[in-house]
C-alpha positions in Angstrom: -64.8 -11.0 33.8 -64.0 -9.6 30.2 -61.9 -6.9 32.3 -60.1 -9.5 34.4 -58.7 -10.6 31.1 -57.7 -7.7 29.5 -55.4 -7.2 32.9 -54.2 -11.0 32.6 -53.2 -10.0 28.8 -51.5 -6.7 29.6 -49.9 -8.5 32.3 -49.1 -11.0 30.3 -48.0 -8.6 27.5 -45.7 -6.8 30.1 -44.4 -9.7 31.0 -43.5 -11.1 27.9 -41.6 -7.8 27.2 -39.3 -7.2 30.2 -38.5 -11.4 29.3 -37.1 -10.0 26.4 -35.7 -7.2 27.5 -33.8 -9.0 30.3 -33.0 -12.0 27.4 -31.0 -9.3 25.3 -28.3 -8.0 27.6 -27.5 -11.8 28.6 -27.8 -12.7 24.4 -25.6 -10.1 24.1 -22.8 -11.3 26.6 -22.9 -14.5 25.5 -22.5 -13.6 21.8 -19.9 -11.2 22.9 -17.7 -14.3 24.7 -17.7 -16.8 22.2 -16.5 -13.8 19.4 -13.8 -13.5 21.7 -13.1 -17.3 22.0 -13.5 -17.8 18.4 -10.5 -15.1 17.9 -8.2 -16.2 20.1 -8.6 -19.8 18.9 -8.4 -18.7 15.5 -5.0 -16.9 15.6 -3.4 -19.3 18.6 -0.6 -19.7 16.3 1.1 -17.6 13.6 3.0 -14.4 13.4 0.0 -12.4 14.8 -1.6 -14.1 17.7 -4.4 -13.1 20.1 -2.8 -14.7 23.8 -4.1 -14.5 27.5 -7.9 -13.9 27.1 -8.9 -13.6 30.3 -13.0 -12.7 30.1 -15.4 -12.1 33.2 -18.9 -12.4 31.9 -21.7 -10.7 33.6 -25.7 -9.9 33.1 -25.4 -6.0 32.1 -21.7 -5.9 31.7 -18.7 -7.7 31.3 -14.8 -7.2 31.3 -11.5 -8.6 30.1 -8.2 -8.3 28.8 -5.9 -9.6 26.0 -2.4 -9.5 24.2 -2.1 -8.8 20.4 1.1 -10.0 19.7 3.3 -10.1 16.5 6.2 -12.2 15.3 8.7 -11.9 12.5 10.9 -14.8 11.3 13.1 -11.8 10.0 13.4 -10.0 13.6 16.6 -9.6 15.0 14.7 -12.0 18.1 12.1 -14.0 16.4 11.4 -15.6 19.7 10.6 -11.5 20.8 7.3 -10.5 19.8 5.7 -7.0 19.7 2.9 -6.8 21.9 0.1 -5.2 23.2 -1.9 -5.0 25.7 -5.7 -4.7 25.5 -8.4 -4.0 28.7 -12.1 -3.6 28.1 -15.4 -3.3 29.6 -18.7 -3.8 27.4 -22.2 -2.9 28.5 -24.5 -4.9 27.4 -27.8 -2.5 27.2 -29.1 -2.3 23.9 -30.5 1.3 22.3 -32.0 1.8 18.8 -28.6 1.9 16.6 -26.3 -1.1 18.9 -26.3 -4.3 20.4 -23.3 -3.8 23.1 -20.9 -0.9 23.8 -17.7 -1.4 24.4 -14.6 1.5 26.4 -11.5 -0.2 25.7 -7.5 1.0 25.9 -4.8 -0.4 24.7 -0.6 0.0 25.6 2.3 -1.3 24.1 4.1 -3.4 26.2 7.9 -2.3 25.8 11.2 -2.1 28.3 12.8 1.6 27.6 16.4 0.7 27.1 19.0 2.4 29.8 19.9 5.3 28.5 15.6 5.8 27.8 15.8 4.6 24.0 12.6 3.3 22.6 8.8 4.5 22.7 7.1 6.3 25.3 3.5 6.5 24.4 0.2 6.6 26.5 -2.7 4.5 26.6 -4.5 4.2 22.8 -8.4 4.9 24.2 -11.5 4.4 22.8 -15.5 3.8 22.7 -17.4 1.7 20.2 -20.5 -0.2 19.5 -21.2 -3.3 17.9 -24.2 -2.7 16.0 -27.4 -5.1 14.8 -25.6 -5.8 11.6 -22.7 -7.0 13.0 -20.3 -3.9 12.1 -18.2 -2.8 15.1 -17.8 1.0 15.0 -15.1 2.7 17.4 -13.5 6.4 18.0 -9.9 6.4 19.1 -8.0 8.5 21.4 -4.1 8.6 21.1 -2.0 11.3 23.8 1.7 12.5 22.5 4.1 9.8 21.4 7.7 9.9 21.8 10.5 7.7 20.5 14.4 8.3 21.2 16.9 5.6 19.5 20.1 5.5 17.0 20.5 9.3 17.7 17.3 10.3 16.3 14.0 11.7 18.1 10.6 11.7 17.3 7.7 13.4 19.0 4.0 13.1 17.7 0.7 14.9 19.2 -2.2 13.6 20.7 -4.0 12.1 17.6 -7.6 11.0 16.8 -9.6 8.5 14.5 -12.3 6.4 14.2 -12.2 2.6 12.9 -15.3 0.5 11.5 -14.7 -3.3 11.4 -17.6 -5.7 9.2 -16.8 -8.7 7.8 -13.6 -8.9 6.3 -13.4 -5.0 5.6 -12.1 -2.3 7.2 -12.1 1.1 7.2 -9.4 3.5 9.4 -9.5 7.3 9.1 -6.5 8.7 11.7 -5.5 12.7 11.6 -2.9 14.3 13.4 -2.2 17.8 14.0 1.8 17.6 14.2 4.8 15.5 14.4 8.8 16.5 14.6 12.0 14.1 13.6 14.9 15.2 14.7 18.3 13.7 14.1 21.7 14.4 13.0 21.4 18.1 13.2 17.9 18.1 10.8 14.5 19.0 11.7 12.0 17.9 9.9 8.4 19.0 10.9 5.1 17.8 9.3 1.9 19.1 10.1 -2.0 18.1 9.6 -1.8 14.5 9.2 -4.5 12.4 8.4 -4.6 8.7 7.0 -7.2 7.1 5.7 -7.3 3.3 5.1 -10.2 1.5 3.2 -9.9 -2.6 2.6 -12.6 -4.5 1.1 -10.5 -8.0 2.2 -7.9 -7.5 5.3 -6.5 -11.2 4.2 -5.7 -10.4 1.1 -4.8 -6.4 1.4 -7.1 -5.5 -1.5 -8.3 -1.8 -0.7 -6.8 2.0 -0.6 -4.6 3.8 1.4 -4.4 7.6 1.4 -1.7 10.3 3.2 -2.2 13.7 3.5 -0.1 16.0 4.9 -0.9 19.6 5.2 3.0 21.0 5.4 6.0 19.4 5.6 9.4 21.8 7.0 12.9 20.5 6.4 16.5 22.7 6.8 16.6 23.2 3.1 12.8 22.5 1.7 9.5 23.2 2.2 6.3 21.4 0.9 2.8 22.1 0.8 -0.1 19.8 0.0 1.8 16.3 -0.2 -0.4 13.1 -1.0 0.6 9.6 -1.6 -2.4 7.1 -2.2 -2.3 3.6 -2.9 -4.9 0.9 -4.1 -5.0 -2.5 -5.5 -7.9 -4.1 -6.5 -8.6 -7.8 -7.9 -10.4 -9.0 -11.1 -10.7 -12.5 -10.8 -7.5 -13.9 -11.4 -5.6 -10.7 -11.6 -4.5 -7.6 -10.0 -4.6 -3.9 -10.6 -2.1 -1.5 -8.4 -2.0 2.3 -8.6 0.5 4.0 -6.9 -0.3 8.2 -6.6 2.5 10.9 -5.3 1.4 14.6 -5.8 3.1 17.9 -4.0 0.9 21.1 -4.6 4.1 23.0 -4.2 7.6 22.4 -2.8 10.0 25.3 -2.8 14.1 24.3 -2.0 16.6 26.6 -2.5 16.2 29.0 -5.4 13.6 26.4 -6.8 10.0 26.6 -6.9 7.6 23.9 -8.5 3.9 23.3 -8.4 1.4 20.9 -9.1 3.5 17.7 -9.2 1.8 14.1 -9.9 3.6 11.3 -10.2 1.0 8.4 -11.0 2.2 4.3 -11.5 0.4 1.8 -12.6 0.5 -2.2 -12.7 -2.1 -4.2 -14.4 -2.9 -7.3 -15.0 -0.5 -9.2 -12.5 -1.5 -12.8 -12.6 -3.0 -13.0 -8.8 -1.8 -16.6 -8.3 1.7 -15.6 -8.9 2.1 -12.8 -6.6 1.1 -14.8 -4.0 3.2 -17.8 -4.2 6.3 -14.9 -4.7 4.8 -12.8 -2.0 5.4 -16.5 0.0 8.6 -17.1 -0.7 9.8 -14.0 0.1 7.8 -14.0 3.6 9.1 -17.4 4.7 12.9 -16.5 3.6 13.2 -12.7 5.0 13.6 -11.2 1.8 15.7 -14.2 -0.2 18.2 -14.3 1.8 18.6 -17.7 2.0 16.6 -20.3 -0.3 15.8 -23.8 -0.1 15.8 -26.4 -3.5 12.1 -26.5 -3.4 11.8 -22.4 -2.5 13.8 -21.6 -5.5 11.6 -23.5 -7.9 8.5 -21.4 -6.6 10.1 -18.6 -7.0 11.4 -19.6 -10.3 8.1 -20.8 -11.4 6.1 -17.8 -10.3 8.5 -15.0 -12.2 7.8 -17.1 -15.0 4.0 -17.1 -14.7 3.9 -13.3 -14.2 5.9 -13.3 -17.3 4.2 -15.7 -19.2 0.7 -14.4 -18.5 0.9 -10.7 -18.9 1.5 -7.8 -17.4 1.3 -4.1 -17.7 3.5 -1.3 -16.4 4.0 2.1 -16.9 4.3 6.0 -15.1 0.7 6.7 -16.9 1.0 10.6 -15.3 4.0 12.6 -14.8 4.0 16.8 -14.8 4.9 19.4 -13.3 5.0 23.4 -13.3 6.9 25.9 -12.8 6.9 30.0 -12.9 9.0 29.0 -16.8 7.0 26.6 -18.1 5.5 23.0 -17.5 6.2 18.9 -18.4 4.1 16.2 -19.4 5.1 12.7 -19.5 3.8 9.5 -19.7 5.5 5.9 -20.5 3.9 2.3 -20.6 5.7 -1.2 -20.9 3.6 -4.3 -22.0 4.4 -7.8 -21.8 1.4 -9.4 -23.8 0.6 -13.0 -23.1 3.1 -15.7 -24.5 1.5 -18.1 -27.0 3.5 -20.9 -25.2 5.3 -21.6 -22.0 8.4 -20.1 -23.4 9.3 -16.3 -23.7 9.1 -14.4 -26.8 9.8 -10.9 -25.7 10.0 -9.3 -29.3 6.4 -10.6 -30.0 5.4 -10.0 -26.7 6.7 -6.8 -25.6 5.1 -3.2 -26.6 6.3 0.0 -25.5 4.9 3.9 -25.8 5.9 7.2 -24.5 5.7 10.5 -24.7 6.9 14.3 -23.3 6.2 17.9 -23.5 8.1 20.4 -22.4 6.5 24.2 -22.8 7.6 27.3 -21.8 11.2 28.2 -20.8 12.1 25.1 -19.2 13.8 23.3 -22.3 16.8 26.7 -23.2 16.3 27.9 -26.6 19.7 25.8 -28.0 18.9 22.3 -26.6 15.3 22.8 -28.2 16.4 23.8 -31.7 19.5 20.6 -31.3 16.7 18.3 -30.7 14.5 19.2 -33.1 16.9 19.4 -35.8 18.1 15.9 -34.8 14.5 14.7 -35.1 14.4 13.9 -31.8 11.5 16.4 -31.0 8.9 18.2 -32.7 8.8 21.6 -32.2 5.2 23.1 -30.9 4.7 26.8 -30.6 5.7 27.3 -26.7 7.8 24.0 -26.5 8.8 20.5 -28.3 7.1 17.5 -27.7 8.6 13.7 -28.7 7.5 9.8 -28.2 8.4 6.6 -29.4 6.8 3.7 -30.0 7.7 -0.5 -30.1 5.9 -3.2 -30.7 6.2 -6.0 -33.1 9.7 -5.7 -33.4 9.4 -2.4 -35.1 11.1 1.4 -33.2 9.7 4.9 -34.2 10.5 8.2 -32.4 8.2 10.6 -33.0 6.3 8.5 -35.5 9.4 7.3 -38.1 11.4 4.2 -37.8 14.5 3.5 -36.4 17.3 1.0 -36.6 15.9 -1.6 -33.7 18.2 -4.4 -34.6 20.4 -4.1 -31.4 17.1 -3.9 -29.4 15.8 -7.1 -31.1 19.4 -8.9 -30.6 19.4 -7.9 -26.7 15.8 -9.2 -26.1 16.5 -12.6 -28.2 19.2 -12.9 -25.4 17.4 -12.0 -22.6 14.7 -14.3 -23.9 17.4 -17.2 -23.8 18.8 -16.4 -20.5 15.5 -16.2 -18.9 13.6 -19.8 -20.6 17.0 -21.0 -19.6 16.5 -20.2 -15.3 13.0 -21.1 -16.1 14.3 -24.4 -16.9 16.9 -24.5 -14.1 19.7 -24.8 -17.2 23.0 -22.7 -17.6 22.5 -19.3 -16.7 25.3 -18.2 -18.9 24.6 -15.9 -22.0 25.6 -17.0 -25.0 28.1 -14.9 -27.1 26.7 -13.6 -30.3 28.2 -12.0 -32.6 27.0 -8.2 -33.1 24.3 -8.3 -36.2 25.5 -5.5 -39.1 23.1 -2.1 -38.1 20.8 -0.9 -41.4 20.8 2.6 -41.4 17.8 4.0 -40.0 15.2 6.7 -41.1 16.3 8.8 -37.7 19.9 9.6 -37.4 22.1 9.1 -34.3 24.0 12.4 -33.8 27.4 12.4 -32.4 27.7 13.3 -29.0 28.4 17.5 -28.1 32.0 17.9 -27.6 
């Protein structure tokens, strides 16, 4: 008796499990459908839709299609989206690390024009998983990609990447081993190419984005180790954006430089703002055509980046050379106004500063620019900055005449509290102030 029941439990047991087992794979398909619903529902309308789901649900597996389409206002047919196509077939067997996995392509639905303008490109191929915590993980498969139009060619090798999608982030890495423009009797030829795209909020665009391109051939140049990186990130109401350009070398002509940076930054952008501008300019292609109520928010958020703060400046810019090197850096402030009108002399603060070492600077425009107190001399170069803020100029630490400065940001103040206000946009005529003689003299220009 007491062994008839252990069988009855195992059976039971065994049971109980293959239930399960058999209750995933259908979970899984049904969780699977209603995503998809949910998506095309969700973007029925707008510039990028999600059209023609057709879904064919099964046990194990199922399969479908779709259309990813985009519109633009600002297109030359607005009514003539971009689309593309999407086919895919999910299995829905777990394993230990996903939930469903899904082989899907994609193709860009396009008309070559008659004379065989426009892209020719393969299917876009992949494999992915969505995993137990929701994140859907893919690799991607690209074949070569041609495009002929306007004269110009371009021709780009099979490529590779992989894309993770959770929540609202995503994450894109995409290399490439070569790609050729040609056009107009130039070759241009760029090789190892990888991207690499990392967004905390796709709605809002907050995240990096990195290029790197391994060599890069033109007629007359030739670069090695370009990179170009962006990021923006939020801090509550406000927004931080780096911009980063950098060549390890680039040799034209009978030039060679190395190690060039170029590094931008803007901080402190009220958030608000940029979004209602970012509107206006979305919904009228650019500004090139306004509405009454369209001005006004545009009107009203210049005035609130203005008004709140903002920061701006080239905080990293060198280079080198086999003579010598530069260093430069230059930041513009706009502090907070106290009121809803500009102040620009209280508000605005500005700082630089440059060295040149080495042979770049010749031996006659150093010692003219150091006897004009323009430059400092340092013992392989010069070095200068200036400095503004409160109404006050130095270069190089002693103070000039800033009353022309001063005068011209009264005026701009004026001019801009006045389209703030919707008034007269017409400067008004001032008389030039009398210019104190200042601790740095002007020299005359060279003849």
């Amino acid at each position: 008796m007491r062994s008839f029941s252990k069988v009855q439990l195992g059976v039971g047991a065994v049971a109980l499990a293959a239930t399960a087992a058999l209750a995933v794979p259908w979970y899984a398909g049904l969780t699977l459908r209603a995503e998809l619903r949910s998506l095309a529902a969700a973007h029925a309308e707008g510039n990028f839709r999600v059209a023609r789901l057709e879904h064919e649900a099964g046990w194990l597996n199922s399969r479908g299609s779709l259309d990813l389409e985009w519109r633009s206002d600002c297109a030359a047919d607005p009514d003539q989206p971009a689309v593309v196509h999407v086919e895919y077939t999910a299995r829905h067997v777990p394993d230990r690390a996903s939930l469903t996995r899904i082989d899907w392509s994609a193709a860009v639905v396009s008309d070559l024009g008659p004379s065989g303008e426009g892209l020719r490109a393969g299917r876009l191929s992949g494999t992915g998983s969505a995993g137990y915590d929701g994140v859907l993980r893919s690799d991607m498969r690209l074949p070569e990609m041609q495009f002929k139009g306007k004269g110009q060619s371009l021709v780009a090798a099979a490529s590779s990447g992989t894309l993770v999608v959770g929540g609202s982030a995503v994450k894109l890495g995409w290399s490439m081993p070569r790609m050729v423009l040609r056009g107009s009797g130039e070759v241009l030829q760029a090789e190892q190419l990888n991207l690499h795209f990392d967004v905390q909020n796709h709605a809002t665009g907050m995240g990096a984005l990195a290029l790197d391109v391994a060599t890069l051939k033109g007629g007359s140049f030739n670069a090695r180790g370009l990179h170009l990186s962006t990021e923006t990130r939020q801090r509550a109401d406000r927004l931080d954006m780096r911009l980063t350009q950098s060549v390890k070398e680039l040799k034209a002509a009978d030039m060679a430089v190395e190690d060039v940076v170029l590094q931008a930054d803007v901080t402190n952008l009220h958030a608000p703002s940029v979004n209602s501008a970012g509107e206006v300019l979305s919904a009228t292609c650019g500004l090139r055509s306004l509405t009454p109520g369209q001005r006004e928010k545009m009107r009203d958020a210049v005035q609130a980046l203005l008004v709140s703060g903002v920061s701006v400046g080239i905080t990293k810019l060198q280079a080198r050379t086999r003579d010598g090197s530069l260093d430069a850096d230059v930041a513009l402030t706009v502090a907070p106004a106290k009121a809803r009108e500009l102040q620009l002399t209280e508000q605005l603060s500005s700082r630089g500063s440059i060295q040149i070492r080495g042979g770049l600077m010749p031996p006659d425009q150093k010692e003219f620019a150091v006897s004009s107190g323009y430059a400092t001399a340092l013992p392989d170069g010069v070095k200068a900055g200036f400095d503004y803020r409160d109404g006050v100029l130095k270069f190089n630490q002693k103070t000039a005449d800033s009353a022309l400065l001063n005068m011209g940001l009264q005026r701009l103040d004026r001019w801009l509290n006045a389209f703030f206000s919707g008034q007269n946009l017409e400067l008004p005529q001032e008389e030039e102030p009398a210019v104190a003689p200042s601790e740095l003299p002007i020299p005359a220009p060279a003849v």
